[in-house]
C-alpha positions in Angstrom: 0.0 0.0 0.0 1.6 3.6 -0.9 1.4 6.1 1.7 0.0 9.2 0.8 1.3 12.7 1.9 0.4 16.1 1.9 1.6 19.2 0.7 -0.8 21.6 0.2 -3.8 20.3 -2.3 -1.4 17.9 -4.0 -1.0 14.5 -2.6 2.4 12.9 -3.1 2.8 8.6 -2.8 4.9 6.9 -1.4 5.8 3.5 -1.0 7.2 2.1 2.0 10.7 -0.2 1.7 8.9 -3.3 3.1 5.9 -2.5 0.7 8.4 -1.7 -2.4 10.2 -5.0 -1.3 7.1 -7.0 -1.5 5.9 -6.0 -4.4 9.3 -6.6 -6.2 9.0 -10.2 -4.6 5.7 -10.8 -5.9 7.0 -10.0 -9.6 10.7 -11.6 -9.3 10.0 -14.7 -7.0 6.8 -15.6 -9.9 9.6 -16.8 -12.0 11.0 -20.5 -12.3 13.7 -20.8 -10.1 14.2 -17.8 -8.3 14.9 -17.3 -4.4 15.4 -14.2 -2.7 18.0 -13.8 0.4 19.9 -10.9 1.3 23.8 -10.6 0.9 25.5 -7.6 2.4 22.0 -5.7 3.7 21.1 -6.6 0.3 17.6 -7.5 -1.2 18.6 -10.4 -3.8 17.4 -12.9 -6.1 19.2 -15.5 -7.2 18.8 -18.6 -9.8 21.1 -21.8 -9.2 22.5 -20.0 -6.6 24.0 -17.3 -8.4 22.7 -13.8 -8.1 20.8 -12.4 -11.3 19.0 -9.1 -9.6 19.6 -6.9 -6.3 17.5 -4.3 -4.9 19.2 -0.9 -4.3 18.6 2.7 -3.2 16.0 3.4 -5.8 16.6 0.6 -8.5 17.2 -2.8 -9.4 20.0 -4.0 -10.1 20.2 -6.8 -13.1 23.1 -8.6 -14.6 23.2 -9.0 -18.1 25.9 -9.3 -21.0 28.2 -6.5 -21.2 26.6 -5.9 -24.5 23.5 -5.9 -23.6 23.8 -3.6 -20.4 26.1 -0.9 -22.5 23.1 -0.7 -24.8 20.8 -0.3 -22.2 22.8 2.4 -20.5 22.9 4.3 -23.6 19.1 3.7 -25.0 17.6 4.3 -21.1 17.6 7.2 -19.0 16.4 5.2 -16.1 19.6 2.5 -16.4 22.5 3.3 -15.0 25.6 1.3 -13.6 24.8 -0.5 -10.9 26.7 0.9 -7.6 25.7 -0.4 -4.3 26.5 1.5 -1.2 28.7 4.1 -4.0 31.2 1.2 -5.3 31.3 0.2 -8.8 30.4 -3.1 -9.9 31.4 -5.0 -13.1 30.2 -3.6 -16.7 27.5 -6.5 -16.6 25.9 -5.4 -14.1 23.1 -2.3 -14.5 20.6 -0.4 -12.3 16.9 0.2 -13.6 15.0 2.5 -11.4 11.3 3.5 -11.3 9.4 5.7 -9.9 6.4 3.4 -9.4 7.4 -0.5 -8.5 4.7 -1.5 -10.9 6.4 -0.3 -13.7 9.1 -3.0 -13.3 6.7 -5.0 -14.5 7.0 -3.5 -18.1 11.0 -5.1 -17.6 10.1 -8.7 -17.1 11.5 -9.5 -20.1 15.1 -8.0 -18.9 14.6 -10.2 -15.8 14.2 -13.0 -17.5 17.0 -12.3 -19.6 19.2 -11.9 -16.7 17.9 -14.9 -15.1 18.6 -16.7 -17.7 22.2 -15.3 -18.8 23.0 -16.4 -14.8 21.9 -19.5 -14.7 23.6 -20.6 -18.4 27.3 -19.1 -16.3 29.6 -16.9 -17.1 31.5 -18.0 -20.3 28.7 -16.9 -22.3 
């Protein structure tokens, strides 16, 4: 449930990080093989144990070929490289933020390109 706050006659939403959270597990955890844990204060969703997507600050973060992520970076103004807690991570790894968790939904396809660019390995 958003939270709803006032200022003046316009009402800004909100969602809460254990609302956000939930709603990210009810579209990630839908797919075959996927289990969430955490890792380092970490929201993250793995496949055959390997981590494919990690919630931070305002974004995802996915992992996907280096081809695929440049493009993205380049075609998207809401990707960006994935840095949690300010350190960089490899090129493979981007961050999609929305505004509104349900528009991660629009992204599913991404997800389940990352899932399944994990779960194949790394020597792809």
């Amino acid at each position: 449930m958003r939270c709803a706050r006032r200022y003046g006659s316009i009402a800004l939403f909100m969602t809460t990080p254990a609302n956000r959270k939930a709603q990210i597990d009810a579209l990630l955890l839908k797919l075959p093989g996927v289990s969430a844990r955490k890792i380092n204060g970490l929201d993250a969703y793995y496949v055959s144990d390997r981590m494919f997507a990690c919630i931070s600050g305002a974004g995802i973060g996915l992992r996907l070929p280096v081809a695929a992520a440049t493009e993205l970076q380049f075609s998207r103004n809401n990707v960006v490289p994935f840095q949690p807690g300010g350190m960089a991570s490899s090129r493979e790894w981007v961050q999609i933020e929305c505004a509104d968790v349900a528009d991660y939904e629009k992204d599913l396809d991404l997800f389940r390109a990352s899932l399944e660019f994990v779960k194949a390995g790394r020597n792809r």
